[in-house]
C-alpha positions as YAML, in Angstrom:
chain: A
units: angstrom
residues:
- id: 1
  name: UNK
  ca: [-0.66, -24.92, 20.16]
- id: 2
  name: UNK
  ca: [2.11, -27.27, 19.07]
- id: 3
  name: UNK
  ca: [3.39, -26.60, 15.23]
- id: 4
  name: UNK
  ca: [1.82, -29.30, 13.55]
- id: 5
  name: UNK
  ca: [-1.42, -28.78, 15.03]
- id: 6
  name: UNK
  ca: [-1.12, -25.21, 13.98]
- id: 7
  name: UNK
  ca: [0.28, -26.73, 10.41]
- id: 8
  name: UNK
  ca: [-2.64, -28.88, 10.02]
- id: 9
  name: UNK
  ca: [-4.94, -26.06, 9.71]
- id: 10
  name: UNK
  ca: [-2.94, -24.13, 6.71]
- id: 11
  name: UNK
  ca: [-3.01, -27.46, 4.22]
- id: 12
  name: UNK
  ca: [-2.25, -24.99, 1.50]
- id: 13
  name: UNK
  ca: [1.21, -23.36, 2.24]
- id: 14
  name: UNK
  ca: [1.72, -25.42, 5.15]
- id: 15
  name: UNK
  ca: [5.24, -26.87, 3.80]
- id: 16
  name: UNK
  ca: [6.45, -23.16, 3.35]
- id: 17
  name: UNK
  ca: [5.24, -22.28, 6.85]
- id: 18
  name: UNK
  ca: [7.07, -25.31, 8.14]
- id: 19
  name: UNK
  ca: [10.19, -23.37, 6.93]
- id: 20
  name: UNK
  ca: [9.38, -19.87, 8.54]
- id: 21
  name: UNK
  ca: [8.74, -21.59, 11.92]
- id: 22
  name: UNK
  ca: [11.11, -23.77, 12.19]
- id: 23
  name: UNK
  ca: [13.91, -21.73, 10.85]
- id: 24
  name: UNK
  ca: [13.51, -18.32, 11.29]
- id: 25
  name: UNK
  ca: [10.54, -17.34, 13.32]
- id: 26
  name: UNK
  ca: [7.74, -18.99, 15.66]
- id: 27
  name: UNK
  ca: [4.25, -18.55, 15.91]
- id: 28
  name: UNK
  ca: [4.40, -16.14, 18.93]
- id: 29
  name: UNK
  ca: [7.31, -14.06, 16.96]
- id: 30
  name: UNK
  ca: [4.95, -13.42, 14.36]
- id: 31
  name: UNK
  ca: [2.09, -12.52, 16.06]
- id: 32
  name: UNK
  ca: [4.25, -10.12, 18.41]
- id: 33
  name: UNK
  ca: [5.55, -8.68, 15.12]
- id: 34
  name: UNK
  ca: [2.17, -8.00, 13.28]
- id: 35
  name: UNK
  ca: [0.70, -6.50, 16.45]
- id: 36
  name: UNK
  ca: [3.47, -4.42, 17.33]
- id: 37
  name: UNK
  ca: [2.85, -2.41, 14.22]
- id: 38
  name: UNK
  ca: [-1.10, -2.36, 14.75]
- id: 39
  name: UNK
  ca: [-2.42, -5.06, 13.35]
- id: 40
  name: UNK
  ca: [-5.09, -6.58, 15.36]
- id: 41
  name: UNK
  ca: [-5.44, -10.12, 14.76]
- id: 42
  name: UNK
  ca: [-8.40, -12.68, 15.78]
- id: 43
  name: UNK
  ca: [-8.29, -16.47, 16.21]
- id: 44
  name: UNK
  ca: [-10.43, -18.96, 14.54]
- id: 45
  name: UNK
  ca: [-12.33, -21.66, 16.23]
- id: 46
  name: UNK
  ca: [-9.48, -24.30, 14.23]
- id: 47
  name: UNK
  ca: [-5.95, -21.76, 15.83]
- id: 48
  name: UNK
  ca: [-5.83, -19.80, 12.80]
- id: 49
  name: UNK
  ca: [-5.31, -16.43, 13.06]
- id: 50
  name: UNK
  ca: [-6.16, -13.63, 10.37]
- id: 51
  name: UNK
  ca: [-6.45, -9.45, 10.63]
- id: 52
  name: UNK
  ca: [-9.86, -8.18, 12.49]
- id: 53
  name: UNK
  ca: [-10.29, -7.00, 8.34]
- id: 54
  name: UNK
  ca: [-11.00, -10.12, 7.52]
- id: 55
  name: UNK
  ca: [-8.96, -8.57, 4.53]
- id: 56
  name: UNK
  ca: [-5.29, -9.86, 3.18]
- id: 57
  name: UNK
  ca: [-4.60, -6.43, 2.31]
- id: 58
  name: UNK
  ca: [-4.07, -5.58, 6.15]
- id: 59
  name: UNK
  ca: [-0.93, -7.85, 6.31]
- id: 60
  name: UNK
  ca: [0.45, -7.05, 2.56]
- id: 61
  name: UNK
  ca: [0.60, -3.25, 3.67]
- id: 62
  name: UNK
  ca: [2.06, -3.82, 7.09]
- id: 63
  name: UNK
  ca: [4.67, -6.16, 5.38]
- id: 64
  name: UNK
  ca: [5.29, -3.58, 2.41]
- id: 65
  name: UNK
  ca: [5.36, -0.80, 4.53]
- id: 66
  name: UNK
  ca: [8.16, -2.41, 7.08]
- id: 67
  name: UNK
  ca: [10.43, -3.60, 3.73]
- id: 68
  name: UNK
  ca: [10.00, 0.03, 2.43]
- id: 69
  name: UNK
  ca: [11.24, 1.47, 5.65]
- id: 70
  name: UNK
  ca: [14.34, -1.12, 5.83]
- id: 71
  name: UNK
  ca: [15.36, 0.15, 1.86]
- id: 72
  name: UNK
  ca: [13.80, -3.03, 0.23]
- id: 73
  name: UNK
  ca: [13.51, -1.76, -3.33]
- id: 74
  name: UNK
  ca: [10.63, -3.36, -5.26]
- id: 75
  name: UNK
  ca: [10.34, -3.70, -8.79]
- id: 76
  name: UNK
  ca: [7.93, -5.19, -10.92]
- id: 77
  name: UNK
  ca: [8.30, -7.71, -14.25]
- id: 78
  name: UNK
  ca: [11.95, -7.82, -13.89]
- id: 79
  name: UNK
  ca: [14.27, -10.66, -13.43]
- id: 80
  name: UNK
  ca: [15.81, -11.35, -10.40]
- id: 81
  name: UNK
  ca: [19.41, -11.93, -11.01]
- id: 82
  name: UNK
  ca: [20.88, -11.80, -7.24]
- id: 83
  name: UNK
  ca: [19.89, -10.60, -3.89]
- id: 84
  name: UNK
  ca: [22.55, -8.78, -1.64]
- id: 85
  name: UNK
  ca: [22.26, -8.11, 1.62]
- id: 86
  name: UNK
  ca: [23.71, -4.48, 2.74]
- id: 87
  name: UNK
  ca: [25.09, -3.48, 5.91]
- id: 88
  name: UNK
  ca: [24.35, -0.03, 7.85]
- id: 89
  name: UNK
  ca: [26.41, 1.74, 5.88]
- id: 90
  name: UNK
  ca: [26.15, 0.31, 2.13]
- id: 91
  name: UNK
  ca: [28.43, -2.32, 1.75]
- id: 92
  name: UNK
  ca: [27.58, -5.45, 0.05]
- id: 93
  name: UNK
  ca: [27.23, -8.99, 1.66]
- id: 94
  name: UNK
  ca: [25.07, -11.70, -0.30]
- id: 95
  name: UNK
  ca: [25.33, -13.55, 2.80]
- id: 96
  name: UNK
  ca: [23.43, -11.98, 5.07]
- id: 97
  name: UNK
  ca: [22.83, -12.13, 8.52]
- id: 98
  name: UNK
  ca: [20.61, -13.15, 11.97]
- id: 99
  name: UNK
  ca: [19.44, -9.66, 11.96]
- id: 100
  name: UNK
  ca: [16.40, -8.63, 9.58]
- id: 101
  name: UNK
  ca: [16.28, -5.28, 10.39]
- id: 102
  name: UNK
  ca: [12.45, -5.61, 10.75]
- id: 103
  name: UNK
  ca: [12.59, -5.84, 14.89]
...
C-alpha cells in the first residue's frame, strides 16, 4: 500500500510514523525485521498489521530484547542528559551512524 494510505489508518501516532518511514525505515523493512526474530504478524481488513497475540507485549519484548543484545542500557526515572553512540570497540561518537546494529 502507498504510505499515506497506510498513514491514514494509524491517526494516532501517524506524524511519528511519518518520520520512521520516511527517514529511516519502510513498511516492508519493518515487517522483515519483526518476523525475522519470530514475530508473526497478521493484517487487518484497513492494512494494519499487529502480532498474531493480539498483545503489545509481543513487540515491546522483541524490541527490548534486540536493544539488550546491541548493549542499550535502560534505566528507569532518570534524566536523560545525552545519548552517545559507541563504536565496536567502545569509543564514543554522539553522532552516530547508518548502521543500527539491529540487522
Amino acid at each position: 500500500k502507498p504510505l499515506p494510505q497506510i498513514l491514514s489508518s494509524y491517526p494516532r501516532g501517524s506524524k511519528e510514523l511519518r518520520g520512521l518511514y520516511t527517514k529511516r525505515f519502510t513498511p516492508d523493512m519493518a515487517y522483515d525485521w519483526f518476523t525475522s526474530r519470530g514475530v508473526r504478524l497478521k493484517t487487518e481488513d484497513d492494512g494494519r498489521m499487529f502480532p498474531i497475540t493480539d498483545n503489545s507485549q509481543t513487540i515491546i519484548d522483541v524490541i527490548s530484547d534486540a536493544a539488550r543484545k546491541v548493549g542499550v542500557e535502560v534505566r528507569m526515572k532518570e534524566k536523560v542528559e545525552s545519548v552517545e553512540w559507541l563504536d565496536e570497540v567502545g569509543s564514543s561518537d554522539s553522532g552516530g551512524d547508518d548502521d543500527d546494529g539491529c540487522d
